[in-house]
MMTF fields as JSON, N, C-alpha, C and O atoms, coordinates in Angstrom:
{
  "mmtfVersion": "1.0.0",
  "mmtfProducer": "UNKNOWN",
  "numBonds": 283,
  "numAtoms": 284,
  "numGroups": 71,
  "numChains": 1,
  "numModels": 1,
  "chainsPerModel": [1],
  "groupsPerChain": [71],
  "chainIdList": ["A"],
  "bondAtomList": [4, 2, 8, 6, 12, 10, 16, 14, 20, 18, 24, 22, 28, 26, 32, 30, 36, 34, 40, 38, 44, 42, 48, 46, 52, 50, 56, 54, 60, 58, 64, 62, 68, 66, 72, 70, 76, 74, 80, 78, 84, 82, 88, 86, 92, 90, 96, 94, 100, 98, 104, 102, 108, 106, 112, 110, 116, 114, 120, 118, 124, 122, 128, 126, 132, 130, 136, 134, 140, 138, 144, 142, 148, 146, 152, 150, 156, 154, 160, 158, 164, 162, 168, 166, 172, 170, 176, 174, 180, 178, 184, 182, 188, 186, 192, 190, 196, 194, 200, 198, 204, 202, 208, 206, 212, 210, 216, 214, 220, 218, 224, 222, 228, 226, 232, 230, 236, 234, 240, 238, 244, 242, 248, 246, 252, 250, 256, 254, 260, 258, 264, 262, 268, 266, 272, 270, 276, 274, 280, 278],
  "bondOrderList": [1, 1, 1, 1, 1, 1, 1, 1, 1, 1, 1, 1, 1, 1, 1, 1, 1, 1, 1, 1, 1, 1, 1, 1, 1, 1, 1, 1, 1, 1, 1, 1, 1, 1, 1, 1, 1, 1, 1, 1, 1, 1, 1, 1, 1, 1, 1, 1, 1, 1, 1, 1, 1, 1, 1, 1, 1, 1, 1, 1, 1, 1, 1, 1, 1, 1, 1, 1, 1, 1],
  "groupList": [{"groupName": "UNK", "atomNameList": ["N", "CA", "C", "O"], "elementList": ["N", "C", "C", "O"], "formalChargeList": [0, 0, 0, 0], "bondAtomList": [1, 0, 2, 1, 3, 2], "bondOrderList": [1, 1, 2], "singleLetterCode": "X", "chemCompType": "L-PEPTIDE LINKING"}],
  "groupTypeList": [0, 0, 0, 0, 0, 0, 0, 0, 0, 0, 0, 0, 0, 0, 0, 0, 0, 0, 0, 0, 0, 0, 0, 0, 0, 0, 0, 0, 0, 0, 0, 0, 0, 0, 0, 0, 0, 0, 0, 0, 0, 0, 0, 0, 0, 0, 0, 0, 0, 0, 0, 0, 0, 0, 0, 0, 0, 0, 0, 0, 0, 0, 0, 0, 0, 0, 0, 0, 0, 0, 0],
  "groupIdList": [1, 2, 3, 4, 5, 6, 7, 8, 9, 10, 11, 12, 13, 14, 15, 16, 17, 18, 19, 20, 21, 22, 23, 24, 25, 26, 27, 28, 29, 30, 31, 32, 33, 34, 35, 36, 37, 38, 39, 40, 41, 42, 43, 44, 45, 46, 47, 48, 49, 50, 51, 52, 53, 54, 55, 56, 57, 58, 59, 60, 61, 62, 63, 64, 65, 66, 67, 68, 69, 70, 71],
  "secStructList": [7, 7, 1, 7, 7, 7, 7, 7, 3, 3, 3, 3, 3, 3, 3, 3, 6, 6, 7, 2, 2, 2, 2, 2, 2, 2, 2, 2, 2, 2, 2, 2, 6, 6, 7, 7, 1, 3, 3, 3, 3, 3, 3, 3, 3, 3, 3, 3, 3, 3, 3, 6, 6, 3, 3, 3, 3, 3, 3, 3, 3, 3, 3, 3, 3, 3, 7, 7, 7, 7, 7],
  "xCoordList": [39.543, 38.525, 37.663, 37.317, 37.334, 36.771, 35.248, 34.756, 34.757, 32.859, 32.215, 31.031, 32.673, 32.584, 32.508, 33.331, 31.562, 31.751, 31.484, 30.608, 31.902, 31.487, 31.261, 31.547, 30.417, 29.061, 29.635, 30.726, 28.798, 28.43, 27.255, 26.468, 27.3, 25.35, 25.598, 26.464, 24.837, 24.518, 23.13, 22.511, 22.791, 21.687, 20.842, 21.397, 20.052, 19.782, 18.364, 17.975, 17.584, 16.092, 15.654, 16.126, 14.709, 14.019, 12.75, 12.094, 12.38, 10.938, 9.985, 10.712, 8.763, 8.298, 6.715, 6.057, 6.161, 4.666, 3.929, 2.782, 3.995, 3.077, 2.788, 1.61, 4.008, 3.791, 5.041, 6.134, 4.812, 5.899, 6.798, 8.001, 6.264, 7.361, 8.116, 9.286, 7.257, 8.233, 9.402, 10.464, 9.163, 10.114, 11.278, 12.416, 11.086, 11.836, 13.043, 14.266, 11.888, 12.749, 12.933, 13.197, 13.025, 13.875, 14.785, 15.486, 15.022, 16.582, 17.698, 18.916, 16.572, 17.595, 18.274, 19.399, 17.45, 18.063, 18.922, 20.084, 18.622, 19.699, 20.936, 21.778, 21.296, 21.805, 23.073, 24.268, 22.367, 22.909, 24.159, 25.079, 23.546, 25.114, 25.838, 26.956, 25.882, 27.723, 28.287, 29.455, 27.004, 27.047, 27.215, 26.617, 28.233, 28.045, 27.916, 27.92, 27.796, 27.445, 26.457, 26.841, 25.279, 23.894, 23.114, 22.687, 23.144, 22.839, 21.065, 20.356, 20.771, 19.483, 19.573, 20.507, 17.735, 17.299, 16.908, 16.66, 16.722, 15.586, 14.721, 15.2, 13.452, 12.836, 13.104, 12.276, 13.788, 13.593, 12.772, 12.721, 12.298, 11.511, 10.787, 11.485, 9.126, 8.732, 8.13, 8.056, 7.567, 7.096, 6.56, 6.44, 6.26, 5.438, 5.3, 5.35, 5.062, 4.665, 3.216, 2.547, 2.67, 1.307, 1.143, 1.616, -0.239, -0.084, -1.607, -2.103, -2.227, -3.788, -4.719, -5.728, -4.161, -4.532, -4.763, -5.504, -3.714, -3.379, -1.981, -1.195, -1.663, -0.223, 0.452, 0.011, 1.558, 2.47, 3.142, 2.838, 4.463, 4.698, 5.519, 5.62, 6.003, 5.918, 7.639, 8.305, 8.165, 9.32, 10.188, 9.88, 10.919, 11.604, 12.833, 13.514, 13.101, 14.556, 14.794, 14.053, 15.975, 16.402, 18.072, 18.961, 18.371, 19.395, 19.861, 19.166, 20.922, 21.212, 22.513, 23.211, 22.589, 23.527, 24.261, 23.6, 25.886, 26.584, 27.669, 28.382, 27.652, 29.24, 30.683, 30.996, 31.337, 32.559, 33.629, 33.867, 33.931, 34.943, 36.094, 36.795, 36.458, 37.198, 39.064, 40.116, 38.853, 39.801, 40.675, 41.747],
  "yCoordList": [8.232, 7.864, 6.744, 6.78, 5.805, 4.789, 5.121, 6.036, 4.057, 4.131, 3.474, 3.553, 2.186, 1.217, 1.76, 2.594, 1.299, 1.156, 0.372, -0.392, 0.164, -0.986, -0.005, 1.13, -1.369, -1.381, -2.013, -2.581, -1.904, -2.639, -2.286, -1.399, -3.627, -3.483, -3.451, -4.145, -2.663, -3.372, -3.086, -2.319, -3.965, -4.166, -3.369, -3.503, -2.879, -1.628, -1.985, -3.023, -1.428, -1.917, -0.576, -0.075, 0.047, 1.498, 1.152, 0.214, 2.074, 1.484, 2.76, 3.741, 3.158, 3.849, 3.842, 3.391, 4.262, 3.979, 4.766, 4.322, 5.685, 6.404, 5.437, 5.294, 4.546, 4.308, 3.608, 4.065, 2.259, 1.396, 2.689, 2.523, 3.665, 4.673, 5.659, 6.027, 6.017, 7.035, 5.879, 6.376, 4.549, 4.012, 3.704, 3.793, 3.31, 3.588, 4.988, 5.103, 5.847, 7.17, 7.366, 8.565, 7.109, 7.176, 6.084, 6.139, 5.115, 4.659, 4.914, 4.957, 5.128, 6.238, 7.855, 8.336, 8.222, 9.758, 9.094, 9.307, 7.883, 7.231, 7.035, 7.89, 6.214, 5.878, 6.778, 6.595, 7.911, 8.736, 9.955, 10.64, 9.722, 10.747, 9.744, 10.141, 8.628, 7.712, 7.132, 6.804, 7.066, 6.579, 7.306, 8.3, 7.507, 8.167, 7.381, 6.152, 7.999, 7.832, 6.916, 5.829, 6.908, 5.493, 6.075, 7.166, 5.054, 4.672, 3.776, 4.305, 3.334, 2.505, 1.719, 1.455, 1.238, 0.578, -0.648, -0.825, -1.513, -2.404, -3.204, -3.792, -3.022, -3.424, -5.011, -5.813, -5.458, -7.2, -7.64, -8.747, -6.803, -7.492, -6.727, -6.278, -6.44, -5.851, -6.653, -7.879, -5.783, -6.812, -5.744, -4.621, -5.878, -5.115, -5.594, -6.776, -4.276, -4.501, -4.39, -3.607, -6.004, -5.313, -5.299, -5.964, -3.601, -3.38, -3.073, -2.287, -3.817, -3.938, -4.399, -3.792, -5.523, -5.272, -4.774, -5.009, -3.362, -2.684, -2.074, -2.165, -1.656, -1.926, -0.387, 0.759, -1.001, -0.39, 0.641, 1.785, -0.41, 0.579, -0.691, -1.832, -0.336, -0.853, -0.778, 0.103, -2.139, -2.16, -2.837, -3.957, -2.291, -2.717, -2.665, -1.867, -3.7, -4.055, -3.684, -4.07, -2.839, -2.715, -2.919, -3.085, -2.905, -3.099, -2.243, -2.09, -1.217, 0.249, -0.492, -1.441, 0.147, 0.101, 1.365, 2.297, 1.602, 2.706, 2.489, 1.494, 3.451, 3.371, 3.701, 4.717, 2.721, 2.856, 4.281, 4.471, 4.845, 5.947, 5.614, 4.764, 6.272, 5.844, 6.686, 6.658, 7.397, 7.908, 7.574, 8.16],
  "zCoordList": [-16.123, -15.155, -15.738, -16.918, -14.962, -15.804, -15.349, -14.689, -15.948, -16.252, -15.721, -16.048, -14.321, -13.885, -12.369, -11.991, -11.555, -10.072, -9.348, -9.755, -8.273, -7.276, -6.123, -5.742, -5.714, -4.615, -3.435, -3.469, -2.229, -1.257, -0.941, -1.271, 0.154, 0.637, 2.225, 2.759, 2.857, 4.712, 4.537, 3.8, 5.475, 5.951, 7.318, 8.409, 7.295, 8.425, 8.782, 8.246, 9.488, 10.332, 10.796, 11.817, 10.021, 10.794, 11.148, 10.696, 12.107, 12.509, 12.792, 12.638, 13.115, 13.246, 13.388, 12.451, 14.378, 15.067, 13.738, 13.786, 12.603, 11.806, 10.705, 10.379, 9.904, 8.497, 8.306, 8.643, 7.645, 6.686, 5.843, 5.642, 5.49, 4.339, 5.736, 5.625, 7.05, 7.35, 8.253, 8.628, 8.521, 8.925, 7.978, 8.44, 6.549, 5.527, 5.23, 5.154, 5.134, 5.62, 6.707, 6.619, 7.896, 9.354, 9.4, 10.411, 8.665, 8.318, 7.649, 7.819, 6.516, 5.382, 6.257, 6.126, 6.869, 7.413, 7.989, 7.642, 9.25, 10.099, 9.299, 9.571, 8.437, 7.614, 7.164, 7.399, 6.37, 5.782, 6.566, 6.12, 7.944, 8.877, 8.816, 9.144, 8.583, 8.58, 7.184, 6.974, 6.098, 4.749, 4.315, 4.729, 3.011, 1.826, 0.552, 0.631, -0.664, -1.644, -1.55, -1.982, -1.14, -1.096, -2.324, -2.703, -2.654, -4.497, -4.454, -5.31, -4.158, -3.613, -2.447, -1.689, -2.5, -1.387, -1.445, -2.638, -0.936, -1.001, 0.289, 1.259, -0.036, 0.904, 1.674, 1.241, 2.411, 2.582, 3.755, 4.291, 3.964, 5.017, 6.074, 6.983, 6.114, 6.788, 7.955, 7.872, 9.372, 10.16, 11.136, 10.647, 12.276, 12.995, 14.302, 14.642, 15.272, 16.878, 16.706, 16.031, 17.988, 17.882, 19.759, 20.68, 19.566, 21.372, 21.205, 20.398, 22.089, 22.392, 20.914, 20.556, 20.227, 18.626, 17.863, 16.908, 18.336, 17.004, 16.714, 17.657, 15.937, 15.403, 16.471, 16.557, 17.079, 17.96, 17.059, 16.72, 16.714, 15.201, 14.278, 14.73, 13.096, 12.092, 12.203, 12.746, 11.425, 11.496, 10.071, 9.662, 9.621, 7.79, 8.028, 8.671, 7.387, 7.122, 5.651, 4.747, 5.453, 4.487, 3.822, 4.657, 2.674, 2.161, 1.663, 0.658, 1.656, 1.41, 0.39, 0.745, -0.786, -1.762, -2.0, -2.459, -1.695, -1.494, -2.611, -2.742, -3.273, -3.996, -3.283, -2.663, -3.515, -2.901, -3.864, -5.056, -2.872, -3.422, -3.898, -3.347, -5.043, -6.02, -5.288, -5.925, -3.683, -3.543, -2.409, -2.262]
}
C-alpha cells in the first residue's frame, strides 16, 4: 500500500440567512451525501444578499478537497 494520495477539488456555494460559518456548514452537510473521503476546505469567496439594508443572508463559495479512492 503506498503512502501517497491524490486529490481533487470542486467548487460548491452554501448560503444561509444566520452566519458566514452555518452557511459553511450547510455546504459541507450538502456536500457530504454525494462526496466521500473530503479531506479540507477553503474559503474563496464570501458575499452576501442585502434586503431593506440589512443582510438577507450570507453566501460562500468554497473549495472541498476529497481523496480519490484507491479502489
Amino acid at each position: 500500500m503506498s503512502d501517497h494520495h491524490t486529490y481533487k477539488k470542486i467548487e460548491i456555494v452554501g448560503s444561509s440567512k444566520v452566519s458566514i460559518e452555518d452557511a459553511i456548514e450547510n455546504a459541507l452537510a450538502e456536500c457530504a451525501k454525494s462526496v466521500r473521503n473530503m479531506d479540507w476546505f477553503e474559503v474563496v469567496e464570501t458575499r452576501g444578499h442585502i434586503v431593506d439594508g440589512k443582510v438577507g443572508h450570507y453566501q460562500v463559495t468554497l473549495k472541498i478537497g476529497f481523496r480519490l479512492s484507491n479502489s
